[in-house]
mmCIF file of the C-alpha atoms, coordinates in Angstrom:
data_MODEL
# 
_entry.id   MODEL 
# 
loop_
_atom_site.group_PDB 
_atom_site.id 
_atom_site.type_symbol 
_atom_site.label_atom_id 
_atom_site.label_alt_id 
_atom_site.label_comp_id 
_atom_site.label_asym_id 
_atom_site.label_entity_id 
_atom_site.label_seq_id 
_atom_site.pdbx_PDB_ins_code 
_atom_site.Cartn_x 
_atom_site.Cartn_y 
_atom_site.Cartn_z 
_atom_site.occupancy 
_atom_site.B_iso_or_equiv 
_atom_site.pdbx_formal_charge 
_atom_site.auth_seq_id 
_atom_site.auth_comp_id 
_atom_site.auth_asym_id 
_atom_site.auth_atom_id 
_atom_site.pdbx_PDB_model_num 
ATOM 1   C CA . UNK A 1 1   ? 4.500   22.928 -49.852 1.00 0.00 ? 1   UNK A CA 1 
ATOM 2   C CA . UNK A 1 2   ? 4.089   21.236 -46.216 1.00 0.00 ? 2   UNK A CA 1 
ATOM 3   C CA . UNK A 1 3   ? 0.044   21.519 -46.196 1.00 0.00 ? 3   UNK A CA 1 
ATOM 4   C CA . UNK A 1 4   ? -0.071  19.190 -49.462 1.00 0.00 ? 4   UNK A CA 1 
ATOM 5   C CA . UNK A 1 5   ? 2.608   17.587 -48.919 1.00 0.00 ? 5   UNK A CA 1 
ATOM 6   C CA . UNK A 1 6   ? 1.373   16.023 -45.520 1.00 0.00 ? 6   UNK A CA 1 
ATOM 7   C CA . UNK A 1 7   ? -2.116  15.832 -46.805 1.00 0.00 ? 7   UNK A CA 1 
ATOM 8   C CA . UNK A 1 8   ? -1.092  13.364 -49.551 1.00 0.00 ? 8   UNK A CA 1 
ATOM 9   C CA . UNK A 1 9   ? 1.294   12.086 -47.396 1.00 0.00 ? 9   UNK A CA 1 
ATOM 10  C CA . UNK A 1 10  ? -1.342  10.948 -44.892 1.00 0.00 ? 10  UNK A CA 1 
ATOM 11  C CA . UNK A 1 11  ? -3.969  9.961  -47.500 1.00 0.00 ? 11  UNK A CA 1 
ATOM 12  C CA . UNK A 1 12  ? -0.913  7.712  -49.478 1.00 0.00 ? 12  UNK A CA 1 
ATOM 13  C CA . UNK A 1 13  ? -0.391  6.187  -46.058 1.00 0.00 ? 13  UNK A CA 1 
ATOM 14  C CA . UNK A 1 14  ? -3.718  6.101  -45.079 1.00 0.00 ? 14  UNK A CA 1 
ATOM 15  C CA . UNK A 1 15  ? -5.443  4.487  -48.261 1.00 0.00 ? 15  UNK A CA 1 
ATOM 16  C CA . UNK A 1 16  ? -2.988  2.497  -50.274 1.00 0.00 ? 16  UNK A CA 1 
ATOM 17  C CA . UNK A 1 17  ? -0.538  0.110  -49.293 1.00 0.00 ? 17  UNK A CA 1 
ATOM 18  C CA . UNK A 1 18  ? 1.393   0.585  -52.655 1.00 0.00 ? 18  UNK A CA 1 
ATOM 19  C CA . UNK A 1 19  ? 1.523   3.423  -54.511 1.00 0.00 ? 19  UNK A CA 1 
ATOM 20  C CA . UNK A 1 20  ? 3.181   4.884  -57.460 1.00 0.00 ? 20  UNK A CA 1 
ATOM 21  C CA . UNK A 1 21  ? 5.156   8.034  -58.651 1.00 0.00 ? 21  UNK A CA 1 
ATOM 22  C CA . UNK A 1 22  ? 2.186   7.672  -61.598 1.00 0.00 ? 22  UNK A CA 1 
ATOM 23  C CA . UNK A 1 23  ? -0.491  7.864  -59.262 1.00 0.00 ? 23  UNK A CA 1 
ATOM 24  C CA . UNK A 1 24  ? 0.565   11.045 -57.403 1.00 0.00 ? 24  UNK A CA 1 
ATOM 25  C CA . UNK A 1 25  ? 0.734   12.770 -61.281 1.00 0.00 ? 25  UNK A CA 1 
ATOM 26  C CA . UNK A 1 26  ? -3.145  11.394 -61.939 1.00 0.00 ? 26  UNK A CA 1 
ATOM 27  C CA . UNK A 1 27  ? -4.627  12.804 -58.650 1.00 0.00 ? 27  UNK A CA 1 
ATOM 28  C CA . UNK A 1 28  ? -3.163  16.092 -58.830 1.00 0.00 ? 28  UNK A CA 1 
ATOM 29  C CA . UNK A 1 29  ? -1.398  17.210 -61.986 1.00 0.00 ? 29  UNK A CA 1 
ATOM 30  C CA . UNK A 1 30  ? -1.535  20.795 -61.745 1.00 0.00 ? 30  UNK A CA 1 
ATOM 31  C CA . UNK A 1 31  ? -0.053  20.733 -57.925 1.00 0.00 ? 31  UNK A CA 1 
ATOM 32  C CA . UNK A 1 32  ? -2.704  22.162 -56.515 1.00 0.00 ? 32  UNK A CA 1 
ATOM 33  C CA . UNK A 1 33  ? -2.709  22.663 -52.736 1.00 0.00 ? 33  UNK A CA 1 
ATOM 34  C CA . UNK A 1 34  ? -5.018  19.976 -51.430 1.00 0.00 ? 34  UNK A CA 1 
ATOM 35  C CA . UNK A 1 35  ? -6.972  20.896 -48.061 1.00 0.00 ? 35  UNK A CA 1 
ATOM 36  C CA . UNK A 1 36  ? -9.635  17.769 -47.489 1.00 0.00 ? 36  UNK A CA 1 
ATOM 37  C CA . UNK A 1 37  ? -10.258 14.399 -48.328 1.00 0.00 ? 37  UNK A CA 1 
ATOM 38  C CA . UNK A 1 38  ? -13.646 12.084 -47.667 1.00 0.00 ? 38  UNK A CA 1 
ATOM 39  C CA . UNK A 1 39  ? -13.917 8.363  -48.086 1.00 0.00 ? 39  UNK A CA 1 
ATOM 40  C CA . UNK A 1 40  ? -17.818 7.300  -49.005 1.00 0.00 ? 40  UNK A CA 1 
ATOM 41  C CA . UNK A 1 41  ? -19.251 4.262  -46.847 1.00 0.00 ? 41  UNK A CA 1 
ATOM 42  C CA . UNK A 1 42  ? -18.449 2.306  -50.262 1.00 0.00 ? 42  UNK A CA 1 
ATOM 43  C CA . UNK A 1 43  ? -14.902 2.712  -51.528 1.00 0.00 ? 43  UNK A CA 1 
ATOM 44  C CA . UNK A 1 44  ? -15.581 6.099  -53.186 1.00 0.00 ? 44  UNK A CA 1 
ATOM 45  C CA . UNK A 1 45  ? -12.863 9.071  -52.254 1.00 0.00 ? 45  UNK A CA 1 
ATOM 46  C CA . UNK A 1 46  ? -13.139 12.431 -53.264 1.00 0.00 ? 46  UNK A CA 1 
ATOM 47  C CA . UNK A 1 47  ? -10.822 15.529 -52.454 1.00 0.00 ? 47  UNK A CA 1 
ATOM 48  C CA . UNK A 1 48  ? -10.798 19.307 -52.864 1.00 0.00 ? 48  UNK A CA 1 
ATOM 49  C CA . UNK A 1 49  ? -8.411  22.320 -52.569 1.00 0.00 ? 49  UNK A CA 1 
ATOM 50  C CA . UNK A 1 50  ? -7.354  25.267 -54.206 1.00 0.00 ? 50  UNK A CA 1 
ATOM 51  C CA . UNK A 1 51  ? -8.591  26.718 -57.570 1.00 0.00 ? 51  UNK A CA 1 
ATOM 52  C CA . UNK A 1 52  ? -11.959 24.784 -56.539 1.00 0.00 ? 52  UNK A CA 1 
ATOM 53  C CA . UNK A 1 53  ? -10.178 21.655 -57.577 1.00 0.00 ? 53  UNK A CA 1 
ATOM 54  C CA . UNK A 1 54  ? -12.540 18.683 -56.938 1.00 0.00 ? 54  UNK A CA 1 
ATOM 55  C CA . UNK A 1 55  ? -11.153 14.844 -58.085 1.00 0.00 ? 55  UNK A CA 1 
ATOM 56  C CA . UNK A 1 56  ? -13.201 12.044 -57.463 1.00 0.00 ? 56  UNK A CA 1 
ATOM 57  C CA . UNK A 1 57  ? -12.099 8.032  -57.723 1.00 0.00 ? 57  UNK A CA 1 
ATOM 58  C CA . UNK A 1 58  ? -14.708 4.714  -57.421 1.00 0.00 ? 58  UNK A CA 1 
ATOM 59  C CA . UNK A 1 59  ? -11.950 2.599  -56.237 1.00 0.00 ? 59  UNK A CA 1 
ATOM 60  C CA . UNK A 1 60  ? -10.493 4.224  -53.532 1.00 0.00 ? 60  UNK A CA 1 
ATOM 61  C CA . UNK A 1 61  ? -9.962  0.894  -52.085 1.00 0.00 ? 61  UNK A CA 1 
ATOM 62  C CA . UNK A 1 62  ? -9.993  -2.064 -53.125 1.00 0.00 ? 62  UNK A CA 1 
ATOM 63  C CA . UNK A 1 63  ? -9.206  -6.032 -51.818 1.00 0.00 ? 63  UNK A CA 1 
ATOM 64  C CA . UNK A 1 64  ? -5.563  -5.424 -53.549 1.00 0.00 ? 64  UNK A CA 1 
ATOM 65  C CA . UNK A 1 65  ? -4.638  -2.257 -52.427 1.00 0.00 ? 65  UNK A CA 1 
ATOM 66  C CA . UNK A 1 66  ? -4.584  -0.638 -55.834 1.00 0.00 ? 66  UNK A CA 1 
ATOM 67  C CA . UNK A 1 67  ? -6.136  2.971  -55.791 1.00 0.00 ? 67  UNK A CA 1 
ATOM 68  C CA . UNK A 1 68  ? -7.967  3.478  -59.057 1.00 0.00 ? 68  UNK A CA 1 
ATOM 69  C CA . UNK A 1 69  ? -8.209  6.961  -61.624 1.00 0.00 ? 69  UNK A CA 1 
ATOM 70  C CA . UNK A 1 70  ? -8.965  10.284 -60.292 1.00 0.00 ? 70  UNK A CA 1 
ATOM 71  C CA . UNK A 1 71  ? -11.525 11.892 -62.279 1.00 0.00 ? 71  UNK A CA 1 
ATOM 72  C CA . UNK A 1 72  ? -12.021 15.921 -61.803 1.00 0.00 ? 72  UNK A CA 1 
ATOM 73  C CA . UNK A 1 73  ? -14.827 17.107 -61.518 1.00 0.00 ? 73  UNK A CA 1 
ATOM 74  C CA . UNK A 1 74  ? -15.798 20.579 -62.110 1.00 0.00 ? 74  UNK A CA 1 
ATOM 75  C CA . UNK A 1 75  ? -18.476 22.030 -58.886 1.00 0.00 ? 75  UNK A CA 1 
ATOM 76  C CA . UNK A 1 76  ? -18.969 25.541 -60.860 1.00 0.00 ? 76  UNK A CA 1 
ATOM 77  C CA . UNK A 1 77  ? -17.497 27.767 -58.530 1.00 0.00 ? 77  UNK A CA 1 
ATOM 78  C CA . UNK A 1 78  ? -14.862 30.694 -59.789 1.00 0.00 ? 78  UNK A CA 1 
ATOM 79  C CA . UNK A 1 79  ? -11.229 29.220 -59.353 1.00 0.00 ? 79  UNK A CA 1 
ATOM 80  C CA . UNK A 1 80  ? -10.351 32.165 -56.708 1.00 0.00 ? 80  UNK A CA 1 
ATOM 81  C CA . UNK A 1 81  ? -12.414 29.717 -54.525 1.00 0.00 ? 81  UNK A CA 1 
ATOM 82  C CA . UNK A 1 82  ? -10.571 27.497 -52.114 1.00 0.00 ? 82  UNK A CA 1 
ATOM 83  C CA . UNK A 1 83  ? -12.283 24.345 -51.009 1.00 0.00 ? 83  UNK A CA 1 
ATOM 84  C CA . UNK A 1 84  ? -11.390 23.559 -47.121 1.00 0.00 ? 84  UNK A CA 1 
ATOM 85  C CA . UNK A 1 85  ? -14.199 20.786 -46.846 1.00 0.00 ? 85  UNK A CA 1 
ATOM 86  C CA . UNK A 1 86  ? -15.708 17.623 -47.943 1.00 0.00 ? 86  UNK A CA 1 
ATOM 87  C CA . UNK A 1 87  ? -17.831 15.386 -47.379 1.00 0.00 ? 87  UNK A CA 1 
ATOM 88  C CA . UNK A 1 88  ? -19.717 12.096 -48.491 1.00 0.00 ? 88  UNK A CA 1 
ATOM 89  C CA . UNK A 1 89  ? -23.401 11.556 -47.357 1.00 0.00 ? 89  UNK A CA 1 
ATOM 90  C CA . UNK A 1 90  ? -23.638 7.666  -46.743 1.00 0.00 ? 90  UNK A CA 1 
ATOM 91  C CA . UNK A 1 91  ? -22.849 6.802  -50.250 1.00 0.00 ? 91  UNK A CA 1 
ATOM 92  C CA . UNK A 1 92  ? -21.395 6.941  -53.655 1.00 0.00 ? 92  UNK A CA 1 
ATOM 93  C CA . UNK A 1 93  ? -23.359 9.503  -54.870 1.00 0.00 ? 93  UNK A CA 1 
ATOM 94  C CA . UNK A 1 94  ? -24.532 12.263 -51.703 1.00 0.00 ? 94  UNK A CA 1 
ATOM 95  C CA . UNK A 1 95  ? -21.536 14.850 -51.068 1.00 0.00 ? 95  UNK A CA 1 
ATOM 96  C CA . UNK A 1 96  ? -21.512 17.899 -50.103 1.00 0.00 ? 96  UNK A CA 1 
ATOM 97  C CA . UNK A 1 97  ? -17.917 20.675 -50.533 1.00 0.00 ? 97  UNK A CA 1 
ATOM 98  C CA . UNK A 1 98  ? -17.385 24.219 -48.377 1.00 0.00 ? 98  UNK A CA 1 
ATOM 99  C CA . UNK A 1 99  ? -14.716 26.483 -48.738 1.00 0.00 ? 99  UNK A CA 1 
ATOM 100 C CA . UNK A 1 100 ? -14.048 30.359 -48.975 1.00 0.00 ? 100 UNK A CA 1 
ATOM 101 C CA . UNK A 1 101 ? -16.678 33.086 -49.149 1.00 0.00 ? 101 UNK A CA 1 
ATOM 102 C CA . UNK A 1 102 ? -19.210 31.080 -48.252 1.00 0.00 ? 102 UNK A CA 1 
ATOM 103 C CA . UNK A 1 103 ? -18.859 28.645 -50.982 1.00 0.00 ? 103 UNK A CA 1 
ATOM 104 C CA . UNK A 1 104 ? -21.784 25.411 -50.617 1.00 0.00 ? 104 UNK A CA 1 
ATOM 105 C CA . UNK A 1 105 ? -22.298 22.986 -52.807 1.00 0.00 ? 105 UNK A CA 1 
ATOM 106 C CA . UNK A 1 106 ? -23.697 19.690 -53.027 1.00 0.00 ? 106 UNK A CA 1 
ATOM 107 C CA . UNK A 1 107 ? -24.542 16.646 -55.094 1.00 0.00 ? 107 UNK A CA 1 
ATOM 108 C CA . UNK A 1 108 ? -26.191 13.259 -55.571 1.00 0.00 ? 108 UNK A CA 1 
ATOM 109 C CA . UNK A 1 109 ? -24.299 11.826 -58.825 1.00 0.00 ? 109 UNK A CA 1 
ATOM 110 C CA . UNK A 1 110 ? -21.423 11.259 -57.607 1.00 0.00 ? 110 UNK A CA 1 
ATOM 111 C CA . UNK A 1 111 ? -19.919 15.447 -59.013 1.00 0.00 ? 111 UNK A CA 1 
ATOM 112 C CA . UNK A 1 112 ? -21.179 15.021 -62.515 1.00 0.00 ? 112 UNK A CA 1 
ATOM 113 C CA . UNK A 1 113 ? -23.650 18.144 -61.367 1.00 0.00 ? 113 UNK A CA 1 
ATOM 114 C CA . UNK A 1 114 ? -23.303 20.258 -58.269 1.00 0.00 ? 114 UNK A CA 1 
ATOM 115 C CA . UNK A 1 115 ? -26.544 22.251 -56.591 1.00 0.00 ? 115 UNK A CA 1 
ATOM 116 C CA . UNK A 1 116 ? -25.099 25.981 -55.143 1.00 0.00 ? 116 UNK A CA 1 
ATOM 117 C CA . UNK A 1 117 ? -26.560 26.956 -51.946 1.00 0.00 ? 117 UNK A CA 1 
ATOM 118 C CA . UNK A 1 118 ? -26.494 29.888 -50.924 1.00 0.00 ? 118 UNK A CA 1 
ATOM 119 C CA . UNK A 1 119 ? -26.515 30.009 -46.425 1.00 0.00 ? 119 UNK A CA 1 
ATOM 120 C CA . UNK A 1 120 ? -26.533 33.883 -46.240 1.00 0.00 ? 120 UNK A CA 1 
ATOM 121 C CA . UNK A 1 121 ? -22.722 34.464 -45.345 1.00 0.00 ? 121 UNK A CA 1 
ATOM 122 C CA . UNK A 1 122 ? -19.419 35.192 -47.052 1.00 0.00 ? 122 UNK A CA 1 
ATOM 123 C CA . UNK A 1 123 ? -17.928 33.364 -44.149 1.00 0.00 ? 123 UNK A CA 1 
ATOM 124 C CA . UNK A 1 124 ? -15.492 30.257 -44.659 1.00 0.00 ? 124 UNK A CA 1 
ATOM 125 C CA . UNK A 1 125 ? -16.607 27.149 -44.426 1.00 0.00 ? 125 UNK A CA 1 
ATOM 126 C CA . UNK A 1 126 ? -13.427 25.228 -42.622 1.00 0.00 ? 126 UNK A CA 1 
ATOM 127 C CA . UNK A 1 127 ? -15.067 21.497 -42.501 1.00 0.00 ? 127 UNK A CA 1 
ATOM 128 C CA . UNK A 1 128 ? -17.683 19.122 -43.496 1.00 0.00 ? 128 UNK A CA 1 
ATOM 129 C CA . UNK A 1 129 ? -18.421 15.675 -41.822 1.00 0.00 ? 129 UNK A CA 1 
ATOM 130 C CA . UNK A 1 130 ? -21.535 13.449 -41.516 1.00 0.00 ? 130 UNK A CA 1 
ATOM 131 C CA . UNK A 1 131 ? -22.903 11.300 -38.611 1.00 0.00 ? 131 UNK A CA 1 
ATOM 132 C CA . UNK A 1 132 ? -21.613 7.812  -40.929 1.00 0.00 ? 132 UNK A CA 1 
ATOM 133 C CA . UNK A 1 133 ? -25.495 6.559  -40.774 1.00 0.00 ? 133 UNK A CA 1 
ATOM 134 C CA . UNK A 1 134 ? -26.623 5.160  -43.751 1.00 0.00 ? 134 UNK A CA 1 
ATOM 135 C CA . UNK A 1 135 ? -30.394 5.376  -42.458 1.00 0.00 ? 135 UNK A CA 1 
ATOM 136 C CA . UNK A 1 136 ? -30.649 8.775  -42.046 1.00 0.00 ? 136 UNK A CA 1 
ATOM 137 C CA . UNK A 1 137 ? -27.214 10.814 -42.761 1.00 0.00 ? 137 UNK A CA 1 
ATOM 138 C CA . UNK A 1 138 ? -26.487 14.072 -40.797 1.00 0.00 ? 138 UNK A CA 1 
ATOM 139 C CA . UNK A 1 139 ? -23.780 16.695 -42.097 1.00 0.00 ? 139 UNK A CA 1 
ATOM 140 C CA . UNK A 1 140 ? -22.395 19.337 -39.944 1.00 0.00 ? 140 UNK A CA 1 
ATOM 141 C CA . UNK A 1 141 ? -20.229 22.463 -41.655 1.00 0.00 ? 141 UNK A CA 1 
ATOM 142 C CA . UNK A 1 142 ? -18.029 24.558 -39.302 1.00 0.00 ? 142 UNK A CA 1 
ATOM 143 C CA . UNK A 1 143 ? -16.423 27.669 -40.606 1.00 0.00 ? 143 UNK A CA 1 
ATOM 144 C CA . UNK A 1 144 ? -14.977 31.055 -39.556 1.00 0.00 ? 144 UNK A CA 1 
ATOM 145 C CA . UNK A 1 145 ? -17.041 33.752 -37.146 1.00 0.00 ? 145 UNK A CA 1 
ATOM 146 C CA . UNK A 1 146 ? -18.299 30.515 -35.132 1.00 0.00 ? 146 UNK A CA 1 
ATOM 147 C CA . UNK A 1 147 ? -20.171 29.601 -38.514 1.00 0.00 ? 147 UNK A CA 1 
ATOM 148 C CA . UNK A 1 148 ? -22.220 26.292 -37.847 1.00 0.00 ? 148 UNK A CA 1 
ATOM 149 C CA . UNK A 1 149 ? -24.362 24.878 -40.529 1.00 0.00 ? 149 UNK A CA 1 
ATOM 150 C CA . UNK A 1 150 ? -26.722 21.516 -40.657 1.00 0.00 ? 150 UNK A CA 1 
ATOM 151 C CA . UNK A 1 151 ? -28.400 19.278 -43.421 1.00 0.00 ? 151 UNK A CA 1 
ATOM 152 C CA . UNK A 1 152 ? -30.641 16.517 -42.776 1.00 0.00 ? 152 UNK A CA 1 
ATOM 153 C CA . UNK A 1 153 ? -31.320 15.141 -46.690 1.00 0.00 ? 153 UNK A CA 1 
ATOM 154 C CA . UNK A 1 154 ? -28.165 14.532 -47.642 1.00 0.00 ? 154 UNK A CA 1 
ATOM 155 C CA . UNK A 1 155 ? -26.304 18.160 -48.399 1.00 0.00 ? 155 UNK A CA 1 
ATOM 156 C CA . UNK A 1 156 ? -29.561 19.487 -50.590 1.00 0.00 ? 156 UNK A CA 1 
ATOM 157 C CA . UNK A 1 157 ? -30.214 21.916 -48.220 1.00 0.00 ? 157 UNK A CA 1 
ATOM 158 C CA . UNK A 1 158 ? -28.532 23.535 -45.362 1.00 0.00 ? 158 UNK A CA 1 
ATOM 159 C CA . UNK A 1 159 ? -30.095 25.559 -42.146 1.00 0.00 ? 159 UNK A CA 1 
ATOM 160 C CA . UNK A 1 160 ? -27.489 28.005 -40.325 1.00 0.00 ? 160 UNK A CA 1 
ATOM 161 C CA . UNK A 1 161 ? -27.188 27.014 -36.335 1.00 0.00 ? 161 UNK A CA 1 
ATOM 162 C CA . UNK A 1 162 ? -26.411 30.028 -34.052 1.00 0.00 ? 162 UNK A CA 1 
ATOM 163 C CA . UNK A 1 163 ? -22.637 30.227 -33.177 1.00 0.00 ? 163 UNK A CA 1 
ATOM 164 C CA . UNK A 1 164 ? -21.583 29.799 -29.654 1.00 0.00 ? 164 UNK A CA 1 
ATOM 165 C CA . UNK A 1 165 ? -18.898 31.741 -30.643 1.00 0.00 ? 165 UNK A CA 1 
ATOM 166 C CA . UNK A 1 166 ? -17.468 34.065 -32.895 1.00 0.00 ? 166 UNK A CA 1 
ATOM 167 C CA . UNK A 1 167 ? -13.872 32.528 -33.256 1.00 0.00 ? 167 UNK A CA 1 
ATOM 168 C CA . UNK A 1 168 ? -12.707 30.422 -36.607 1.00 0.00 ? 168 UNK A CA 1 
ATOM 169 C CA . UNK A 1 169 ? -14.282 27.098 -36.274 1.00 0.00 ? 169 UNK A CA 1 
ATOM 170 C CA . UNK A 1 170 ? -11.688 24.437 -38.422 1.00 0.00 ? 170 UNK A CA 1 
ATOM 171 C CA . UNK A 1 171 ? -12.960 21.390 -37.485 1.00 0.00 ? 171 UNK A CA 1 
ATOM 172 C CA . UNK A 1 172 ? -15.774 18.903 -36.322 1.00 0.00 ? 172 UNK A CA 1 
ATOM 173 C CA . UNK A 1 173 ? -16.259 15.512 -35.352 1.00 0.00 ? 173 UNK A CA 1 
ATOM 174 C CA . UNK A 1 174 ? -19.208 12.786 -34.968 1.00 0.00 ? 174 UNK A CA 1 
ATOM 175 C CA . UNK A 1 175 ? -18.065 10.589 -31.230 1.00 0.00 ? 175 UNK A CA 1 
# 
């Protein structure tokens, strides 16, 4: 499938100078479509997709190159849910994931637990990103029907901006 296929081809390219057929197998088994990746501010990755599939590593990378384990996680969500977005919020442990029918969730361990929020809307949340201070972290969710959502503390909770626009919102970007 292209999507996946680029996605890992761009993360593989991306994130690890070498990497093996055996890797590929341990981030993504079940060949799931994967639709986002986030790097922490401290060699954490974690990616979503389909079937709410979440996989999380602590070695994303290192000073040889090596990418270490994926470890799923498991958010909670019903797997009819596709995850389009996530997120890390300035370190190891703050992240936050988005995806279809309004699906929010966050945490701060790392995935071992997940908080649901609920923002009011069935709407799809496209992407997640965060303002990449440490001090005092910002994330920003964009999403279809000009969806625009905000969190302050780190993904815990979220306040619903007014759209500019109704169109399908699939992207957003700290300058």
């Amino acid at each position: 499938y292209v999507p996946q296929s680029f996605l890992l081809l761009l993360f593989t390219l991306t994130f690890a100078p070498r990497v093996h057929a055996q890797w590929v197998t341990r981030l993504n088994p079940h060949n799931i479509t994967l639709r986002a990746v986030s790097l922490s501010s401290l060699w954490t990755g974690m990616t979503v997709g389909d079937s709410s599939y979440v996989v999380v590593t602590h070695k994303a990378l290192t000073a040889t190159g090596v990418i270490g384990d994926w470890v799923m996680q498991q958010p909670g969500f019903d797997r009819s849910i596709t995850l389009y977005a996530v997120a890390y919020a300035g370190d190891t442990l703050h992240a936050a994931i988005g995806g279809s029918n309004g699906s929010l969730a966050s945490t701060s361990d790392g995935g071992s637990t997940w908080n649901h929020i609920s923002i009011g809307t069935t709407a799809t949340i496209r992407a997640i990103t965060w303002n990449k201070s440490t001090s005092s972290p910002v994330l920003v969710g964009v999403g279809d029907g000009g969806l625009v959502i905000r969190s302050t503390d780190q993904g815990q909770t979220w306040k619903t901006i007014s759209p500019a626009t109704s169109r399908q919102l699939n992207a957003i970007s700290f300058g």
